[in-house]
C-alpha positions as CSV (number, residue, x, y, z in Angstrom):
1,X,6.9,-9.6,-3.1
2,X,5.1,-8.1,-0.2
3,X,4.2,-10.1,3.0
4,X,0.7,-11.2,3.9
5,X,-0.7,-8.3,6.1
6,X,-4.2,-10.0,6.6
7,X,-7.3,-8.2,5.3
8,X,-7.6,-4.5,5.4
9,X,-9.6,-3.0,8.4
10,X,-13.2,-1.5,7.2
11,X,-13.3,2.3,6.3
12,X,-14.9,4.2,9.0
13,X,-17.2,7.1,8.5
14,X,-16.6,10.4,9.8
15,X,-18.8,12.7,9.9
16,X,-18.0,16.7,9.2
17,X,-18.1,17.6,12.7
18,X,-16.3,14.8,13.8
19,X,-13.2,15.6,12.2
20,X,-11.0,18.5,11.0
21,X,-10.2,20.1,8.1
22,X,-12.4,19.0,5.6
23,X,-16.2,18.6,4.1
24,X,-18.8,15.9,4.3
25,X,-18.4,12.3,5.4
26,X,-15.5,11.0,5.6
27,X,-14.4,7.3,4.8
28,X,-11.0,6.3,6.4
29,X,-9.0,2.9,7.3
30,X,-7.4,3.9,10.5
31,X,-4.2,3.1,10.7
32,X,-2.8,4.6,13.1
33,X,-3.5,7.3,16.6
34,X,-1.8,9.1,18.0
35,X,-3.0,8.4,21.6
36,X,-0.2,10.1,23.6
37,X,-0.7,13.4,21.9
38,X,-4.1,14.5,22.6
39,X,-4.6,18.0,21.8
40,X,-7.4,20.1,22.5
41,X,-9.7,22.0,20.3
42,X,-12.6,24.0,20.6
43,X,-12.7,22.6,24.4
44,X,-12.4,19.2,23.5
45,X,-9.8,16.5,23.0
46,X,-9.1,15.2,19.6
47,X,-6.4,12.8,18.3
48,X,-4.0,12.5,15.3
49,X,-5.0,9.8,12.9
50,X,-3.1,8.4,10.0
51,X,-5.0,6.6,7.3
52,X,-6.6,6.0,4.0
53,X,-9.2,7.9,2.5
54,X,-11.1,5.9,0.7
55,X,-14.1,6.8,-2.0
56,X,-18.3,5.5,-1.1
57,X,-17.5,2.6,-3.3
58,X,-14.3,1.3,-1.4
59,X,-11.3,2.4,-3.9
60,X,-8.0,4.4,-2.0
61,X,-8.0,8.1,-2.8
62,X,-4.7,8.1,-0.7
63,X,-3.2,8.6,2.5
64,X,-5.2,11.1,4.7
65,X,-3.7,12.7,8.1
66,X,-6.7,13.9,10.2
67,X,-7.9,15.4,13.4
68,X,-10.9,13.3,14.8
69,X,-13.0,14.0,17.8
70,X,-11.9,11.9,20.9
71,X,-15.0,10.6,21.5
72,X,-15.8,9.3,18.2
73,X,-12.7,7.3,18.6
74,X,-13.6,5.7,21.6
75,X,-14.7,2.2,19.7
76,X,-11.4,1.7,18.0
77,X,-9.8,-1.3,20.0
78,X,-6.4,-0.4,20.6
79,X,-3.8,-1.7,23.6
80,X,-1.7,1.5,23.5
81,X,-5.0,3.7,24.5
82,X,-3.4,5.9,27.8
């Protein structure tokens, strides 16, 4: 039986620029940064992001490992932020 985890965080939306490798929007339940490994791209910083992918009407296409634009991370709440 699996434990309670609470309810699951709303997917975010990505845009194309925003993130890398990929096309279009992109819908993801963050589940993880990578905030000590910043690396730079393009003359910017950008973070590791584990998540799920999900589709425009909510289901899980499956577990997505992204590069996202540091700045568009900037409203995730997080206590392990450097």
């Amino acid at each position: 039986m699996d434990r309670n985890r609470g309810p699951e965080r709303p997917a975010l939306q990505f845009d194309e620029e925003d993130y890398c490798f990929g096309s279009g929007p992109l819908l993801l339940r963050v589940e993880r940064v990578l905030w000590d490994s910043p690396v730079e791209y393009h003359g910017e910083l950008w973070y590791e992001v584990d998540g799920v992918e999900v589709s425009s009407v909510g289901q899980h296409v499956g577990r997505r490992r992204v590069l996202i634009r540091a700045q568009r991370l900037a409203m995730l709440p997080s206590n392990r932020r450097p």
